[in-house]
C-alpha positions as CSV (number, residue, x, y, z in Angstrom):
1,X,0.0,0.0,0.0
2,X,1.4,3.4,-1.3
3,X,-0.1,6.4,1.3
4,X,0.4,10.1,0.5
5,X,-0.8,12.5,3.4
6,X,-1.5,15.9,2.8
7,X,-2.4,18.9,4.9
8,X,-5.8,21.0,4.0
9,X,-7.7,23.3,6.2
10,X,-10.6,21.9,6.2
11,X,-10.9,20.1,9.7
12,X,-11.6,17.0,8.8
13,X,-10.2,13.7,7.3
14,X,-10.8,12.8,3.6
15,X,-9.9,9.2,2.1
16,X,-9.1,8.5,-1.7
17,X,-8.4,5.0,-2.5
18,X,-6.7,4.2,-5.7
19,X,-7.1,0.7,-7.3
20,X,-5.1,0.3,-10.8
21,X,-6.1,-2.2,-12.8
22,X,-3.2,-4.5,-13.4
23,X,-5.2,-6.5,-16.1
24,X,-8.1,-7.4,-13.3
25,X,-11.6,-7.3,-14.0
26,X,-14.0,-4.7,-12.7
27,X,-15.5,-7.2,-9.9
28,X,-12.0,-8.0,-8.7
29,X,-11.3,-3.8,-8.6
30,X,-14.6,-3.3,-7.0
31,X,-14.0,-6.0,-4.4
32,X,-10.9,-4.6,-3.0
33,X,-11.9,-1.2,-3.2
34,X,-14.6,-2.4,-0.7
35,X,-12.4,-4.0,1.3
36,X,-10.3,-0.7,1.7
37,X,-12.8,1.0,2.3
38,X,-14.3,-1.0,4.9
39,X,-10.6,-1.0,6.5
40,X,-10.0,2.8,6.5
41,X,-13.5,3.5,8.3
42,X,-12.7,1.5,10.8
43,X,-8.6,2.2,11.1
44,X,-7.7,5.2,9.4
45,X,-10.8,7.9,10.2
46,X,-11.2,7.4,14.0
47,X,-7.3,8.9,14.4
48,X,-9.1,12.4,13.8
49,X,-6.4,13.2,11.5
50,X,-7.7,16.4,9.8
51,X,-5.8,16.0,6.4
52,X,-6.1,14.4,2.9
53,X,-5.4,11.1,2.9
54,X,-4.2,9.1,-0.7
55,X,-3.7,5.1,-0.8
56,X,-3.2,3.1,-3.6
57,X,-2.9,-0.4,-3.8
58,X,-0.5,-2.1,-5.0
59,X,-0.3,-5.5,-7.6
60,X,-0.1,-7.8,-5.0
61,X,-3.3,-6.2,-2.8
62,X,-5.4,-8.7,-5.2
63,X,-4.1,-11.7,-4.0
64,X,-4.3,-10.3,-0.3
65,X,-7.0,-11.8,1.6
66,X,-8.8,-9.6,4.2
67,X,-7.0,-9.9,7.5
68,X,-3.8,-9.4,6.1
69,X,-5.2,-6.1,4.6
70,X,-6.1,-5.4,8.0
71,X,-2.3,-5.6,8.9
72,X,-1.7,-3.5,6.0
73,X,-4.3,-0.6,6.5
74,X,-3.8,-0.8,10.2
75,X,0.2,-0.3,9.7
76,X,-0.6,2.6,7.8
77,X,-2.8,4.0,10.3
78,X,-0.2,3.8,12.6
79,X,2.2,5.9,10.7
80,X,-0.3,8.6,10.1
81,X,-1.0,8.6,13.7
């Protein structure tokens, strides 16, 4: 997982998950862009960071399955926090 964080005045935390293709199908795209979601809600937005945060997945998020996404989002939660 690639994370960018940026600063913005508005007060409160904003997500944007990138999902690249990588020659996957829409359902597979969809799927983990759920997942991440799902993740951040629940890892990344109760830190009250008030800034822009940017993650984009990388080739081998597809093959992840859910609780080692969980590692991932909640090691990237960590460093923001």
């Amino acid at each position: 997982m690639d994370v960018k964080r940026l600063e913005t005045p508005l007060g409160h935390p904003r997500v944007a998950i990138v999902v690249p293709k990588f020659g996957h199908t829409a359902v597979k795209r969809n799927k983990l862009k759920r997942r991440l979601r799902e993740l951040t809600r629940q890892h990344v937005l109760p830190l009250a960071y008030s800034g822009d945060v940017l993650l984009r997945a990388r080739r081998d998020a597809y093959d992840a399955d859910f609780s080692r996404l969980r590692e991932e989002i909640t090691r990237v939660a960590e460093q923001l926090g």
